[in-house]
Backbone bond lengths (Angstrom), bond angles and torsions (degrees), N, CA, C in turn:
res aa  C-N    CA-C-N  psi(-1)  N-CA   C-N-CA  omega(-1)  CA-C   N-CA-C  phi
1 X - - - 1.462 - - 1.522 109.32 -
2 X 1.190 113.46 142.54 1.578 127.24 -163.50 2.182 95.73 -73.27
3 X 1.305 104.82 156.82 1.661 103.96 168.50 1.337 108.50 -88.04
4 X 1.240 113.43 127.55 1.734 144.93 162.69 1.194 93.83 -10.52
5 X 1.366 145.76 128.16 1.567 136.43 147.78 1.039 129.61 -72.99
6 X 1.345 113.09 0.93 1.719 132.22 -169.70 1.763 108.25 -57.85
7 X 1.735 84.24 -59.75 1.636 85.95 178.81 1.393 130.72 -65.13
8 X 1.404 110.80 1.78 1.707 119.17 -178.40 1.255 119.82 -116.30
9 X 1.572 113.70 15.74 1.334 112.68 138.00 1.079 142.61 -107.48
10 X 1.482 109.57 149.80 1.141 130.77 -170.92 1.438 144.80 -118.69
11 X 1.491 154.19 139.46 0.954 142.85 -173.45 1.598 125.96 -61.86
12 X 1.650 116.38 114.57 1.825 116.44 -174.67 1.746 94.27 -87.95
13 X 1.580 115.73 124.78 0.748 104.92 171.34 1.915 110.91 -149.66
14 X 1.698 94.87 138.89 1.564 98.74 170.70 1.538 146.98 -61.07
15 X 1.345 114.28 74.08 1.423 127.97 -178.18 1.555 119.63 -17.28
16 X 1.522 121.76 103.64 1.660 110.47 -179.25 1.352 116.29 -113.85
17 X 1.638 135.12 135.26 1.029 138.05 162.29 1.747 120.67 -5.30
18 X 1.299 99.98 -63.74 1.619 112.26 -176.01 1.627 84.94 -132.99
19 X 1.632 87.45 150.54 1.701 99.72 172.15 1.788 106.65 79.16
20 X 1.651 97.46 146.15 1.362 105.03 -170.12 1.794 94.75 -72.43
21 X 1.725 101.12 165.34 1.049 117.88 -170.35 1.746 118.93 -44.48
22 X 1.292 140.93 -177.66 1.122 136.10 139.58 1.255 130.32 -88.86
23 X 1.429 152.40 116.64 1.189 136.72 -178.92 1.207 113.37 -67.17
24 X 1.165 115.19 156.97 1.931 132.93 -167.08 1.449 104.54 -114.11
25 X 1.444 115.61 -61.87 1.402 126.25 -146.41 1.471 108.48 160.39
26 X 1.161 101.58 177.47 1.763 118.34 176.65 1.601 121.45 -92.32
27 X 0.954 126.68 147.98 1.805 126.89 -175.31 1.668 98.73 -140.68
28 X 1.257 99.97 165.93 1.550 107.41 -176.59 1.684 108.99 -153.40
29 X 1.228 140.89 125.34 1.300 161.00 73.19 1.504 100.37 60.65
30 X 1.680 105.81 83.79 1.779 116.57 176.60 1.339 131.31 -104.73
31 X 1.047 161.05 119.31 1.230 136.35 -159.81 1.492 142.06 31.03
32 X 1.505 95.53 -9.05 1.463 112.19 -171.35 1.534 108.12 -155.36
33 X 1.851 108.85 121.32 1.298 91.61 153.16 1.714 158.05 -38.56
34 X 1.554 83.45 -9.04 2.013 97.14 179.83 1.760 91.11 -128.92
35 X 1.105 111.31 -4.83 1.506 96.17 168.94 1.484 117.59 -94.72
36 X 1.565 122.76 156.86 1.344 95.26 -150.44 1.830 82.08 -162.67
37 X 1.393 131.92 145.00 1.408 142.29 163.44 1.141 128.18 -102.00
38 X 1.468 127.76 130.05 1.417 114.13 169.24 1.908 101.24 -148.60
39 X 1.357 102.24 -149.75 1.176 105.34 -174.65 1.309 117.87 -90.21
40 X 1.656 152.94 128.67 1.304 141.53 175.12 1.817 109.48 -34.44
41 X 1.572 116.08 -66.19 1.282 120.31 173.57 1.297 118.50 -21.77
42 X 1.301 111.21 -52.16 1.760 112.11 -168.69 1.714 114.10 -62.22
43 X 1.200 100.39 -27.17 1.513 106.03 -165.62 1.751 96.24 -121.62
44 X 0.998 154.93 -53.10 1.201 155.36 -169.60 1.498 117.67 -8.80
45 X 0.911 90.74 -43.16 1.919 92.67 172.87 1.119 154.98 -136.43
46 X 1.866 75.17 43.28 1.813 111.23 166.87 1.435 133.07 -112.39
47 X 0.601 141.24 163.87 1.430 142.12 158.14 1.794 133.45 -64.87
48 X 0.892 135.91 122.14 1.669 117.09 -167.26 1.721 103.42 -61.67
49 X 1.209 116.62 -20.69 1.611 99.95 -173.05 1.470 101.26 -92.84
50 X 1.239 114.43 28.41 1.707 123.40 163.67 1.398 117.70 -118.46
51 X 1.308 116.52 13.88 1.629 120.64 -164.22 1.805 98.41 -130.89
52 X 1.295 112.09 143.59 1.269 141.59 -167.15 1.824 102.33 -128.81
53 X 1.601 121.04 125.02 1.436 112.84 166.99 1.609 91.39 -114.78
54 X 1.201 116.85 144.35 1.515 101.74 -154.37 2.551 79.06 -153.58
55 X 1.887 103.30 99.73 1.300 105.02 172.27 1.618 121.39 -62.02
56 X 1.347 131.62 111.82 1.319 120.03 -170.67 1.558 109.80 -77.04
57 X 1.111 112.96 1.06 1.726 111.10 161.31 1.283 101.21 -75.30
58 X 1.006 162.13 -50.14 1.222 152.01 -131.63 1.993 116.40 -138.12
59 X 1.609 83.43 -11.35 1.740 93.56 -172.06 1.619 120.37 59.30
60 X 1.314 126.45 -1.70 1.546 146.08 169.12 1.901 99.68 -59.90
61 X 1.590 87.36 141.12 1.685 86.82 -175.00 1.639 84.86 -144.90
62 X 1.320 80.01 156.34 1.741 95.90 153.65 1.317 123.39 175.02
63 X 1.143 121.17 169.91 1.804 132.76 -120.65 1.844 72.12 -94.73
64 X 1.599 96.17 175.07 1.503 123.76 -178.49 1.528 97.61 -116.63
65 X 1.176 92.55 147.41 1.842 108.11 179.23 1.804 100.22 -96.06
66 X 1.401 105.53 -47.45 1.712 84.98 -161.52 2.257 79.98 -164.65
67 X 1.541 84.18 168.24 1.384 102.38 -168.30 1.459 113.95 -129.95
68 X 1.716 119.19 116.63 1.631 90.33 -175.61 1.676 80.39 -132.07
69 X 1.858 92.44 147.65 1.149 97.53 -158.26 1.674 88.46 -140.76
70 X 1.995 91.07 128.12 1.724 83.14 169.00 1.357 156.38 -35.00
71 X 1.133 130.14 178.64 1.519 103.63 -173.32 1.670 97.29 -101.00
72 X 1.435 103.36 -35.63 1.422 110.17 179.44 1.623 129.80 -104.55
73 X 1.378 106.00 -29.02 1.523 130.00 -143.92 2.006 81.17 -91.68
74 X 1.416 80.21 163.76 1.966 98.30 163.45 1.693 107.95 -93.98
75 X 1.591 106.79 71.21 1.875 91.48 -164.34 1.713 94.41 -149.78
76 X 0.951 119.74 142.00 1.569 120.81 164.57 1.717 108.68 -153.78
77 X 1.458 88.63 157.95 1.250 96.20 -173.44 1.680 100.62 -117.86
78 X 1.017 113.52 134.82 1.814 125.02 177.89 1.540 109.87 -122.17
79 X 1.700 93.47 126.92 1.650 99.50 -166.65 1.395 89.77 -105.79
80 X 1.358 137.71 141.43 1.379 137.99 165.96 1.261 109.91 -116.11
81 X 1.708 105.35 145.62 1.564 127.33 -165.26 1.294 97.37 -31.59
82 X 1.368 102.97 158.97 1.757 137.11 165.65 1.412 104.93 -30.82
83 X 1.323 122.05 -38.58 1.331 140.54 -150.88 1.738 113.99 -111.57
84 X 1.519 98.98 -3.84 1.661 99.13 -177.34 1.166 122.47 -71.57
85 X 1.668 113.28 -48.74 1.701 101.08 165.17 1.099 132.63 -83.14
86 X 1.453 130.87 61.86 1.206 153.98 164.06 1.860 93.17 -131.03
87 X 1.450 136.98 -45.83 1.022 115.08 -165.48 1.626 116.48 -97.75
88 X 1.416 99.31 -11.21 1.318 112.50 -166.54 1.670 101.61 -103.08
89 X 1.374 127.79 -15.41 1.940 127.31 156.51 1.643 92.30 62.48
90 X 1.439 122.17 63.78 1.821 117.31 169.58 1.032 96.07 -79.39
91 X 1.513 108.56 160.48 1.564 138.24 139.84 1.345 116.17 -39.46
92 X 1.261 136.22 173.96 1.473 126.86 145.02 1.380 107.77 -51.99
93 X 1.744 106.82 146.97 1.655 87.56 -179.85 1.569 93.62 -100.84
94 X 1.508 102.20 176.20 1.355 119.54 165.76 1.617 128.43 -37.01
95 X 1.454 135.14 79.82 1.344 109.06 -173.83 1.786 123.17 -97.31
96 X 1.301 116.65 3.90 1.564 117.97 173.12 1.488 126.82 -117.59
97 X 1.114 128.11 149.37 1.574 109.96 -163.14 1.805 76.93 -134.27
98 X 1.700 87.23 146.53 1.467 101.23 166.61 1.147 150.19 -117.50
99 X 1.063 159.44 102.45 1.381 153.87 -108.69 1.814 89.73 -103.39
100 X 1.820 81.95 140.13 1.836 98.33 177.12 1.395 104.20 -65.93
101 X 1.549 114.20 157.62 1.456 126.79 -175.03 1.489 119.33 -129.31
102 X 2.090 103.36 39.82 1.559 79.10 -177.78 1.840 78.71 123.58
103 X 1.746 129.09 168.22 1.092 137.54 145.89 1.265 119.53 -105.09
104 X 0.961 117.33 151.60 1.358 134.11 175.95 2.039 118.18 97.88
105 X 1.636 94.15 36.85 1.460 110.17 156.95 1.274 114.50 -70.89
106 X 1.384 118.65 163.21 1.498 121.15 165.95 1.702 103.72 -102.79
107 X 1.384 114.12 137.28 1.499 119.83 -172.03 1.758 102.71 -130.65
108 X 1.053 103.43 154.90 1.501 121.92 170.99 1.730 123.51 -98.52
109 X 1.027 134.84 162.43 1.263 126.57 147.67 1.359 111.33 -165.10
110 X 1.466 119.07 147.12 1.053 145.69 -167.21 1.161 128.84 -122.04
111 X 1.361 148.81 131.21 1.419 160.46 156.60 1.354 134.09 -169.30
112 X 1.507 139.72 -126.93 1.468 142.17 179.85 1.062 112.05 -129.52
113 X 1.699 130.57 35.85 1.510 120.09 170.91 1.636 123.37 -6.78
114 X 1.291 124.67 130.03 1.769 101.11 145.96 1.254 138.09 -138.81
115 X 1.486 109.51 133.18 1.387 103.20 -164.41 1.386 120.55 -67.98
116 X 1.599 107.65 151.90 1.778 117.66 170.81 1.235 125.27 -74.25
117 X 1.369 119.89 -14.43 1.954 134.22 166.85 1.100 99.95 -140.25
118 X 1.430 92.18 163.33 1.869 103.15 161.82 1.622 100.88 119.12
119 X 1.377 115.08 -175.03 1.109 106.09 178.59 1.375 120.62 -89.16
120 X 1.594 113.12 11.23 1.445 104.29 -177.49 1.872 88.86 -128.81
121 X 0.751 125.09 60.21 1.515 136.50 167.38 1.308 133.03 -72.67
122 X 1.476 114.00 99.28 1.464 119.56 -159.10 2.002 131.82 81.88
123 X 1.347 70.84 -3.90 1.776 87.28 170.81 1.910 111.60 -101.89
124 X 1.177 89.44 148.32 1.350 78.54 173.73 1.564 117.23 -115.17
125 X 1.309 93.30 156.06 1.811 111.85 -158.47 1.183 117.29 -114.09
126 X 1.604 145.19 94.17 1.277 142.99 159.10 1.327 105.28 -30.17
127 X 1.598 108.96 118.10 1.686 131.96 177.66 1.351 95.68 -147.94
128 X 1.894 108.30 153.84 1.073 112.09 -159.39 2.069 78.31 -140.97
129 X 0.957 107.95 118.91 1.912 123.66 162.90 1.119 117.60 -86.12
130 X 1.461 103.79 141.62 1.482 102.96 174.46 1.740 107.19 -133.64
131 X 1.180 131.16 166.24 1.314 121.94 161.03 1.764 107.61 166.94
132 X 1.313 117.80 -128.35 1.382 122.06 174.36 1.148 137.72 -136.96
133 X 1.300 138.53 144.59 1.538 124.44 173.94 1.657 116.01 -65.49
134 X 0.930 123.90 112.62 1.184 132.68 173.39 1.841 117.88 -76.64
135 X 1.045 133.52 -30.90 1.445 128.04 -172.98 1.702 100.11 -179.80
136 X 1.160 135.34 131.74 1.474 144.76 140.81 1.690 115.17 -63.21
137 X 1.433 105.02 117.25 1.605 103.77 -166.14 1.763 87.54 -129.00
138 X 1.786 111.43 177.48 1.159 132.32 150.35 1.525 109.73 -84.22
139 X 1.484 126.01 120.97 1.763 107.34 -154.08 2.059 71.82 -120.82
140 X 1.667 108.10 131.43 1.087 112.30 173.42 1.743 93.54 -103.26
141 X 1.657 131.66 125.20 1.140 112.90 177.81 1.285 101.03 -90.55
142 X 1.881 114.81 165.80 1.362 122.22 152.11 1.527 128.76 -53.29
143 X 1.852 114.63 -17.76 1.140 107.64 168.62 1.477 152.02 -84.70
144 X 1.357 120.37 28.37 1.871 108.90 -57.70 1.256 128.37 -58.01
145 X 1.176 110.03 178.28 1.826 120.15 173.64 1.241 113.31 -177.10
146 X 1.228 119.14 140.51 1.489 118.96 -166.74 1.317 102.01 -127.36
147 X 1.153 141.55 110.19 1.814 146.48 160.98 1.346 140.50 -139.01
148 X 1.193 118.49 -173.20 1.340 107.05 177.00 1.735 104.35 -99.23
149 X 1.055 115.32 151.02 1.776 110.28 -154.64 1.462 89.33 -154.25
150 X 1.826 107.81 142.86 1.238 118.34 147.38 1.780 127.75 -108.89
151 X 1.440 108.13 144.71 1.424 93.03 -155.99 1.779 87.65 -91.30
152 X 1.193 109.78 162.88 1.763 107.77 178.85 1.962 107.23 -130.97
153 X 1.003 74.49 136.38 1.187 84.75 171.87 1.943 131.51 -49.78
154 X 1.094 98.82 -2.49 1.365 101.45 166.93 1.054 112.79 -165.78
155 X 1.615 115.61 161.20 1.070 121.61 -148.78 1.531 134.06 -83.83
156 X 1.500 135.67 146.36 1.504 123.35 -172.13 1.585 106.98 -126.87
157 X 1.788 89.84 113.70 1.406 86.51 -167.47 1.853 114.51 -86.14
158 X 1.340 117.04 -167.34 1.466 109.63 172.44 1.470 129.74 -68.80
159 X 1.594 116.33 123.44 1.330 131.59 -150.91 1.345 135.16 112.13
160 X 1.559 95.25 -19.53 1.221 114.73 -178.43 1.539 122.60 -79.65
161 X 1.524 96.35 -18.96 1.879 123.23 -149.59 1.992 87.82 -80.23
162 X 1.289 108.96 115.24 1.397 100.54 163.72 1.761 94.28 122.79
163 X 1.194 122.00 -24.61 1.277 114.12 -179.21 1.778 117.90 -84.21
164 X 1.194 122.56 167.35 1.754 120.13 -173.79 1.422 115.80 -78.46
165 X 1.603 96.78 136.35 1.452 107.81 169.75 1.600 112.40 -94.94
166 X 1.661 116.50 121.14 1.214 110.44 168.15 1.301 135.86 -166.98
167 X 1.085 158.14 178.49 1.438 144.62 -101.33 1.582 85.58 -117.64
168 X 0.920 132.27 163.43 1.742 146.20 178.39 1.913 100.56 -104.39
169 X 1.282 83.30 136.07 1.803 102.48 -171.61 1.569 109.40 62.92
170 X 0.885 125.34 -48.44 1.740 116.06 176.73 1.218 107.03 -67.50
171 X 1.571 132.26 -49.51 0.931 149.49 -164.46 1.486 121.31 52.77
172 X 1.509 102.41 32.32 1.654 125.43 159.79 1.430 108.72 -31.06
173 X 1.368 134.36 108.36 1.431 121.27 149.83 1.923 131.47 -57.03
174 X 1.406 89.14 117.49 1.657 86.03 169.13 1.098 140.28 -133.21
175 X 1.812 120.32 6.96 1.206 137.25 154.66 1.367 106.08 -158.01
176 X 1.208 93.74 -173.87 1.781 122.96 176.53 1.535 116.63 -104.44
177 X 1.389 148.68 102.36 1.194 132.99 170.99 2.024 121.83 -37.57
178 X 1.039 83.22 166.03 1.948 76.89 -164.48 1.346 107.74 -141.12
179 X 1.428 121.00 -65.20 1.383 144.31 -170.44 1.899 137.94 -127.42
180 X 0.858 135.86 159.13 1.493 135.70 176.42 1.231 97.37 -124.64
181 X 1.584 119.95 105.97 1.460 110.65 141.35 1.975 144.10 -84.19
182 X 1.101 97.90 120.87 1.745 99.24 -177.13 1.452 123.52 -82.24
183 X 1.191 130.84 93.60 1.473 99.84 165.52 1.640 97.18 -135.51
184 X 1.606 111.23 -153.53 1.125 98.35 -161.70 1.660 100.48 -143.12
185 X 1.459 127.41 -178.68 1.090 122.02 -158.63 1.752 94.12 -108.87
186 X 1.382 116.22 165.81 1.284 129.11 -178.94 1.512 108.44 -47.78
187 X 1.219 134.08 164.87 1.480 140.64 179.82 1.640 108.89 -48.56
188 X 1.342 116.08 106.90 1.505 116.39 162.27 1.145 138.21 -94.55
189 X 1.441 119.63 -6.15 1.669 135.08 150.17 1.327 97.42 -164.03
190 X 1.872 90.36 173.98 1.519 102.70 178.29 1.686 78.87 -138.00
191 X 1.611 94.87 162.12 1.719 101.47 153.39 1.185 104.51 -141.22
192 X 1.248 128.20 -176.96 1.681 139.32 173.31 1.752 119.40 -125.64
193 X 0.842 106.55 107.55 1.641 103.20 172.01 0.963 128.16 -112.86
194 X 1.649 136.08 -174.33 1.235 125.92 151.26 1.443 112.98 -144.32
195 X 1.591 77.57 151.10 1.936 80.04 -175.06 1.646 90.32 -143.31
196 X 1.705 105.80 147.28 1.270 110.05 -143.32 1.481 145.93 -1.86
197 X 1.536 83.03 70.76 1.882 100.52 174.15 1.551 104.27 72.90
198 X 1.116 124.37 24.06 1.369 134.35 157.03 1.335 136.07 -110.62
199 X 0.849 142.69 72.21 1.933 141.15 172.99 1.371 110.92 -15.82
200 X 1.370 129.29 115.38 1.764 110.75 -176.12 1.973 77.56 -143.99
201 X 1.462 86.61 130.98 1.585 90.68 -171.86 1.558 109.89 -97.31
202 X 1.128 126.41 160.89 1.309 120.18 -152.20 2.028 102.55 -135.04
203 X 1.119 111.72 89.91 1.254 103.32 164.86 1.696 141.81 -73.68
204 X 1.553 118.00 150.86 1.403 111.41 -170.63 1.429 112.68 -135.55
205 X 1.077 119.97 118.07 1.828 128.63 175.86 1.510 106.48 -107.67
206 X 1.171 107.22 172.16 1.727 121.09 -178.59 1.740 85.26 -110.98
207 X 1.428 104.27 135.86 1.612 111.23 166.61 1.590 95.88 -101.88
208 X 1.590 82.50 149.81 1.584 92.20 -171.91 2.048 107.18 -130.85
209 X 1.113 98.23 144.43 1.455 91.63 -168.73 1.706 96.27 -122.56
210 X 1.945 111.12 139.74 1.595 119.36 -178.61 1.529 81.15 -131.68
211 X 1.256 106.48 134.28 1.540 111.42 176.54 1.691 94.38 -95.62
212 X 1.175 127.83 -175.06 1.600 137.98 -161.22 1.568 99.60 -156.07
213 X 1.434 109.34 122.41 1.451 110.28 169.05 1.364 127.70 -118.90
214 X 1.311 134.46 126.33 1.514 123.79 -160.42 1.863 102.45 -71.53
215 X 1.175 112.80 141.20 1.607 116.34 -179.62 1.367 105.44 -88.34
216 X 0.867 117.64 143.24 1.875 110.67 -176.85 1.397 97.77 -112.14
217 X 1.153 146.38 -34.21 1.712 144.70 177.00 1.480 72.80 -25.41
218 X 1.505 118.20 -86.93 1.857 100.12 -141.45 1.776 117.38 -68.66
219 X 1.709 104.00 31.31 1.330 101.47 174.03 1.138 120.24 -113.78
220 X 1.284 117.88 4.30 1.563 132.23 -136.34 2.057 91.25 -77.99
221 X 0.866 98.54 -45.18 1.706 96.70 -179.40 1.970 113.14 -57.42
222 X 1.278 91.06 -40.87 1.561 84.99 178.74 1.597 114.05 -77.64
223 X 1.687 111.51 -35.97 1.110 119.81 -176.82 1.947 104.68 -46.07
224 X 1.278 101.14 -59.24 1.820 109.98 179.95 1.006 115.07 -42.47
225 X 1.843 130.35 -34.81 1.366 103.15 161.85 1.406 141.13 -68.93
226 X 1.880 84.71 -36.62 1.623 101.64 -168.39 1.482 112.32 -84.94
227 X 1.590 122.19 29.87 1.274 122.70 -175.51 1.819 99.63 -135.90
228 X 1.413 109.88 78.69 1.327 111.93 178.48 1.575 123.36 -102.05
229 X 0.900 133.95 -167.12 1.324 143.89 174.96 1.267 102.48 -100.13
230 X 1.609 148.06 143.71 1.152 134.43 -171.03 1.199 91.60 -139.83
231 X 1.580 108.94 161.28 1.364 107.50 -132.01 2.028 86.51 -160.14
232 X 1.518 115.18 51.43 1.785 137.03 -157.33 1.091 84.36 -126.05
């Protein structure tokens, strides 16, 4: 049986002059204790000597050496200093990825969502999803990104993007979370009112949320380069 990926994620976060870090997103523990996966988005338009992977078991952080980031895909790989797995205490990381078999698997995913109200607002929160693959698509993003993607049956909100998608009890790795899609369902009522002597009718839908996970099977060739031993 494959190792849990749970324990090999970790918090991506933006290093600031003054003031605690910014959070980014979630990363995960690849072939290498200092090698590490997440989403291109999270990191794309930083620098590695601006990035912090920081384990919330242990509160241990440490700096990133270098960033290689697809040319197309929502995927990067982050190598951290010579010195990261000693400060950063991983799990074994993840070393096999598994190819989808069909829709309508049950999948997991894991990372640090964070909520916009509530009492945990702006913090981020270890949550663990569960639900189904709904369809294997070509997912063109708005940011852009172009891949092969599974859509899931429920939703992945921000923070989440960058952490592992994977099978329940085997705990097979088979993607990377990526995206939240929103839309909404066909017209489910209308009403009519008025407000000053006007009728203004008021429509109502259910919003519905499919989160999107990048598949890594079709990365595995690029992944082999961009997953080295570093040597800073």
């Amino acid at each position: 049986m494959a190792q849990s990926p749970i324990k090999n994620v970790c918090l991506l976060c933006e290093e600031q002059s003054s003031g605690l870090p910014i959070f980014l997103g979630s990363c995960f523990a690849f072939h290498s204790r200092t090698s590490l996966l997440t989403a291109a988005h999270c990191v794309a338009r930083l620098h590695a000597s601006q990035l912090l992977v920081q384990n919330p078991r242990n509160s241990a952080a440490s700096r990133v050496a270098s960033i290689s980031l697809h040319p197309s895909a929502d995927l990067a790989v982050i190598q951290l200093r010579s010195d990261g797995e000693k400060a950063v205490t991983l799990a074994a990381p993840c070393t096999e990825i598994t190819k989808i078999k069909g829709i309508g698997g049950e999948y997991c995913a894991y990372g640090y969502p964070e909520d916009s109200i509530g009492p945990n607002a702006g913090v981020p929160v270890p949550r663990i999803f569960r639900g189904y693959g709904q369809r294997v698509l070509r997912h063109r993003s708005h940011m852009p990104y172009s891949y092969q993607a599974l859509e899931l049956s429920f939703p992945c909100p921000a923070g989440l993007s960058g952490g592992p998608l994977f099978k329940p009890k085997t705990f097979q790795l088979l993607g990377l979370i990526t995206e939240n899609i929103e839309t909404t369902t066909s017209l489910h009522e209308e009403t009519v009112t008025t407000e000053n002597g006007k009728e203004v009718i008021n429509h109502y839908r259910s919003v519905i949320n499919y989160g999107l996970g990048l598949l890594l099977h079709d990365y595995n060739d690029w992944l082999a380069k961009a997953v080295v031993a570093p040597n800073i």
